[in-house]
N, C-alpha and C positions, 0 to 999 in steps of 0.2 A: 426570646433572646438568641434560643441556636439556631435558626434559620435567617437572624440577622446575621449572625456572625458566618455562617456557612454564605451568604450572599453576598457578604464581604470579602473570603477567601477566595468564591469565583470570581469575584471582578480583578480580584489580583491578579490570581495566575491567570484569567482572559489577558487584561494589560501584559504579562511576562511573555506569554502565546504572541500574540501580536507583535511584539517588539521582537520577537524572535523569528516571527517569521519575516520581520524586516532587514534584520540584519544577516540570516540565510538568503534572501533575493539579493540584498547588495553584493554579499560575496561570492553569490553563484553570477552574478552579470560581469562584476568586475574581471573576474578569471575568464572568465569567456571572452573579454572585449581582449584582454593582458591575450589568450593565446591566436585570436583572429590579428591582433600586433604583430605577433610573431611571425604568422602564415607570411602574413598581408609584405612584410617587410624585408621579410628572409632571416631575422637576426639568429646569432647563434646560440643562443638558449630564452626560454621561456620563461618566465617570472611565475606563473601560473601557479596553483597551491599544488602540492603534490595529493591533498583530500579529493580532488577533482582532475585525477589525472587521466581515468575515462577517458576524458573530453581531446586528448591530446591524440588519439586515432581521427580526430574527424576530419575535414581538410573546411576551408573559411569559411564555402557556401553550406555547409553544414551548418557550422554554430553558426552563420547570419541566420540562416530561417529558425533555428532552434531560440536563438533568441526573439522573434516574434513569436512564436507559439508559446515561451517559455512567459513571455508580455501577459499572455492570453490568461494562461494557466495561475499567475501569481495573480492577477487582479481579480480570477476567482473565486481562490484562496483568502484573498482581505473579504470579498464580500460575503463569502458563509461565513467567517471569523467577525466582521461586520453585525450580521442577522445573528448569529449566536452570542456578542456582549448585548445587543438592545435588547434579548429576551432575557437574559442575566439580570440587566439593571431594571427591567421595564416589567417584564413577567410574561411579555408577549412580545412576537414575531411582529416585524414591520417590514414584511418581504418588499408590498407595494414600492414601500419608502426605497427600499435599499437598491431593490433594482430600479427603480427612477433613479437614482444617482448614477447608479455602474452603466445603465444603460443611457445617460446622458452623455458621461466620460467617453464612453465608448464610440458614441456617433458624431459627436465632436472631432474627437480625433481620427477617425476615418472620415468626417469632410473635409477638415483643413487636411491632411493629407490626401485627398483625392484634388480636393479644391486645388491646391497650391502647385500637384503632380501636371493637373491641366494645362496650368500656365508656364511650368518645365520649369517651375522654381522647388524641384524636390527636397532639397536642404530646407527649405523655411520652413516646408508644410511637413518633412519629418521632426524639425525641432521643435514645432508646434503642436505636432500630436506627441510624439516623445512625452510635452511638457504634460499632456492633459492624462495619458497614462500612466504618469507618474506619480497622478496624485490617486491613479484607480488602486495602484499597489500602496500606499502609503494608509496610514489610520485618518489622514484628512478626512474621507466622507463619514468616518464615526466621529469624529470630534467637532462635525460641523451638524451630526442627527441627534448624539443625545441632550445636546443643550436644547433644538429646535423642537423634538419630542417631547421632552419636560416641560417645553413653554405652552405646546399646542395641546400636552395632558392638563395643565394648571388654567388655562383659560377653559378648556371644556370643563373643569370642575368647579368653577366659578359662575357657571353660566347658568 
């Protein structure tokens, strides 16, 4: 019974983890996009958080690249946080699984964006990979493995 309940209190605080590290990416992108506004436009004050005031030394092509490598860095942030709830719920590591997801996301979005760049339609193929990185930093690729784990545990135990 206490190592139910102890598996119980990790899944919680994983889920609390998780959802926090989501709500930390949105507010560290938002402020960044809020002060590349400002560079970008001239306006006369910044909306930006004073938490993330740092960020107000950098000039735009600064925070542009930092927010691509910031892309990089958050999606693989979800996917150790990812690998560490399936071992949580499941008792074991499904690295194969996780990086086939992260690494599907990932090559996705760098050919429609390559793809798209080819044909000089860079807006489409950044909103298109934008879209598929989006879902690398989000809990999507866990909420689409432990239902699909469980299914693919319960048939090989039936078998």
């Amino acid at each position: 019974m206490k190592s139910r309940y102890l598996r119980f209190l990790a899944i919680v605080i994983g889920i609390i983890v998780i959802a926090s590290t989501g709500f930390y990416r949105e507010f560290f992108f938002v402020n960044i996009n809020e002060q590349m506004r400002f560079l970008w436009y001239g306006n006369e004050v910044s909306m930006m958080s004073e938490k993330l005031s740092f960020l107000s030394s950098f000039d735009y092509w600064t925070l542009y690249y930092l927010k691509w490598t910031m892309t990089l860095v958050f999606a693989g942030v979800f996917m150790l946080e990812t690998s560490a709830f399936l071992k949580v719920v499941y008792q074991k590591f499904y690295w194969k699984e996780v990086i086939f997801i992260y690494g599907l996301l990932l090559i996705v979005s760098a050919a429609l964006f390559t793809g798209y760049a080819l044909f000089d339609e860079h807006e489409s193929g950044y909103l298109l990979s934008r879209y598929f990185m989006g879902i690398a930093q989000s809990p999507v690729p866990l909420m689409l493995l432990v239902p699909a784990i469980g299914l693919r545990n319960r048939l090989k135990s039936i078998q």
